[in-house]
N, C-alpha and C positions, 0 to 999 in steps of 0.2 A: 459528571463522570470524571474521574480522576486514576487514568492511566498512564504508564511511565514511556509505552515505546508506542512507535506507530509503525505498519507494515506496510510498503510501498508496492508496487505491481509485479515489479521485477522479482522479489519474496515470494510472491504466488506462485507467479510462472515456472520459475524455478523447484519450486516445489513437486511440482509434478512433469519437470522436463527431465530425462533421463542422459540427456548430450553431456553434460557435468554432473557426473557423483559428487563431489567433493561439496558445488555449489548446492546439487539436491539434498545433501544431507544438510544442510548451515539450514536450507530454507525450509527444510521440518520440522527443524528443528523448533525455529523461529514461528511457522504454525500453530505447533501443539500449543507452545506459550498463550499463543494469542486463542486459541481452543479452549485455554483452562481459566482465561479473561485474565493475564497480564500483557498484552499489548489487544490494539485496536485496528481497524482498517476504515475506507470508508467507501461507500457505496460506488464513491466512479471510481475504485479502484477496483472493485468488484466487476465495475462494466470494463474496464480496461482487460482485466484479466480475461474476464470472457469473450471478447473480440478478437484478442490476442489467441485463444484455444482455437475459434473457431475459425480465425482468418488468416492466421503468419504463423502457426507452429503446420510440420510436414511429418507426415502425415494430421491433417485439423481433426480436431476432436467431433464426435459425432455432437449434437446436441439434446441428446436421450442421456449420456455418458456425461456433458457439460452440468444439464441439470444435476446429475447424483451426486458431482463432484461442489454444485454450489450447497446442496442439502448437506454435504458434510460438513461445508464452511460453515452454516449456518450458525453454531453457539461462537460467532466471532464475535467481539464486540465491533457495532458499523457505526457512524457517522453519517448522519443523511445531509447533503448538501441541503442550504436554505439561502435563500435571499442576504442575509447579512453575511454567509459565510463566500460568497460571492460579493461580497461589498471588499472583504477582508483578503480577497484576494488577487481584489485589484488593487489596494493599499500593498499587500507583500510585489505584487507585479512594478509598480510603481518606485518601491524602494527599494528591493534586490536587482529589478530588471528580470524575473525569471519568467521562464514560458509560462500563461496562463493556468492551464490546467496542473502544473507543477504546484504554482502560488497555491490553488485548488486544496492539492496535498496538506503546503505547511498549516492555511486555515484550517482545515479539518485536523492537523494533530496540535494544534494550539487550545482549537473548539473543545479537545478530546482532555486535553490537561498534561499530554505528554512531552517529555522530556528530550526524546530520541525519535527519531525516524530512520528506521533499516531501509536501503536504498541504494543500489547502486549506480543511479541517474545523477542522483544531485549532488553537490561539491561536499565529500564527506569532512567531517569536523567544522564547518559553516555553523553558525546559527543565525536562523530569523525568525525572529521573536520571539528571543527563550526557548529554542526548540532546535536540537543540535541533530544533524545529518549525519549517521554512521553506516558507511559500509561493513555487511557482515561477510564478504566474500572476497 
């Protein structure tokens, strides 16, 4: 799989948080994209989103309503964690110093072929390993 951007949690969330127009527009934008398979996401980012629905957004999202909204995610291209991409991100943990499940992130968009990671967590314009962090908001 050879994909150019990767979609971080924060692009989810956003997506469907209504507190910032400006950010919910950049993040559906950045959706559709990833909808129409120009960028990728990856499975714990999928689980992050969904924790985040159901446990720190106020009012939490039902999870009859969570499900429908993962069914629309679904032609996303995902990234399933494995064993070496967990090897790979204790190698990125190792030589950036970044929180585990971040490293998590860069392996899975390196795993993906991607160029960019949308995110507004991690130090934008950074790269590790070939794989450059842009905030889109």
């Amino acid at each position: 799989m050879s994909v150019r951007e990767f979609l971080d949690t924060n692009v989810l969330v956003y997506s469907y948080d209504i507190a910032d127009p400006r950010k919910q527009q950049v993040a559906q934008g950045l959706v559709k994209r990833a909808m129409a398979g120009e960028a990728v996401t990856s499975t714990q980012v999928l689980g992050e989103f969904a924790a985040t629905l159901l446990h720190k957004v106020r009012p939490p999202v039902a999870p009859k309503d969570l499900a429908a909204i993962l069914d629309v995610l679904g032609p996303v291209p995902t990234i399933s964690t494995d064993s070496d991409m967990v090897q790979r991100a204790v190698e990125v943990h190792g030589r950036y110093g970044l929180h585990f499940y971040d490293s998590l992130i860069i392996a899975a968009a390196e795993r993906a072929g991607c160029e960019c990671i949308w995110s507004e967590d991690l130090n934008a314009g950074q790269e590790y390993f070939g794989v450059t962090v842009q905030n889109p908001f």
